[in-house]
Each structure stands twice: as C-alpha cells, then as structure tokens.
N, C-alpha and C positions, 0 to 999 in steps of 0.2 A: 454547521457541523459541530458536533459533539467534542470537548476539549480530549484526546487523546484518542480520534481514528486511526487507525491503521491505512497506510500507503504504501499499496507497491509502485516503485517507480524504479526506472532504469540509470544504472550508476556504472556509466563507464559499458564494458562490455558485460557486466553483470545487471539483475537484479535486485534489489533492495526494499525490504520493510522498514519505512519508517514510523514514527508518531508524525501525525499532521504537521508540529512545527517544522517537523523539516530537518532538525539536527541532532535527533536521536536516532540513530542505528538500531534496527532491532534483530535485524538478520539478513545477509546478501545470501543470493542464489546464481546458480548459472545460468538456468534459466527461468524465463516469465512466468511459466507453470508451475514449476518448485514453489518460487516465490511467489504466487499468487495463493494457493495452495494453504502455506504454511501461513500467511496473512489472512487469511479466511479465516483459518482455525483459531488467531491470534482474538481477531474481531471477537468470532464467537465466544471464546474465553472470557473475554473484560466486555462484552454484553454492548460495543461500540461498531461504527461502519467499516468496512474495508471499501476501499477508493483504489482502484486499479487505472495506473497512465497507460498513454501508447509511449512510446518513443519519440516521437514529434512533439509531445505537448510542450506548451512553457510552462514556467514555473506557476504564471500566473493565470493560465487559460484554466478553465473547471476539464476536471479527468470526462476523458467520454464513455468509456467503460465502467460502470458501477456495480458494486456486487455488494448491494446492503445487508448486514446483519447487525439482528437485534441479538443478545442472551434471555 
C-alpha cells in the first residue's frame, strides 16, 4: 500500500476516515456511506487508495471490501 491511503473503518458506533497508519483522524461519519463516500473523494484527491473495513475485521486482517483509486 501506498504511504498515506485513506481507510474507512468503524470507530465506536460511528464511522471514520483515517490515513493508513491508523492515528490520524481525518473525518468521522454516522454512517458507512457518508464515510465511505467522503473517503473516496479524499483518495481521489491525494491521487492514493481508499480501503473500506467491515465491522468484524481486525486490525490486522486485510479490509475485504476495496474501492481503489488512482488520481
């Protein structure tokens, strides 16, 4: 993966965009679609992938849902 993908993952009973490391916030949502949504557009922006989780994943298992984008 490319250093600074975009991840939605699920944070509590919301949504969340992060950067790949995992501790940069870049925007919660209420829901998966908002936030998957706005992390597409995020990807498309900075020309990097967006990696969408389920709620079940671990931290360490690969996202099963993927929605690659190039810029």
């Amino acid at each position: 993966m490319a250093a600074g993908d975009i991840h939605t993952v699920p944070r509590g009973d919301r949504w969340a965009n992060v950067f790949e490391d995992g501790d940069r916030l870049i925007v919660s949502a209420g829901t998966k679609e908002t936030a998957a949504r706005m992390g597409r557009e995020l990807a498309r922006l900075r020309g990097v992938r967006h990696v969408i989780h389920e709620r079940d994943d671990h931290a360490d298992a690969p996202a099963r849902a993927r929605d690659l984008v190039r810029g």
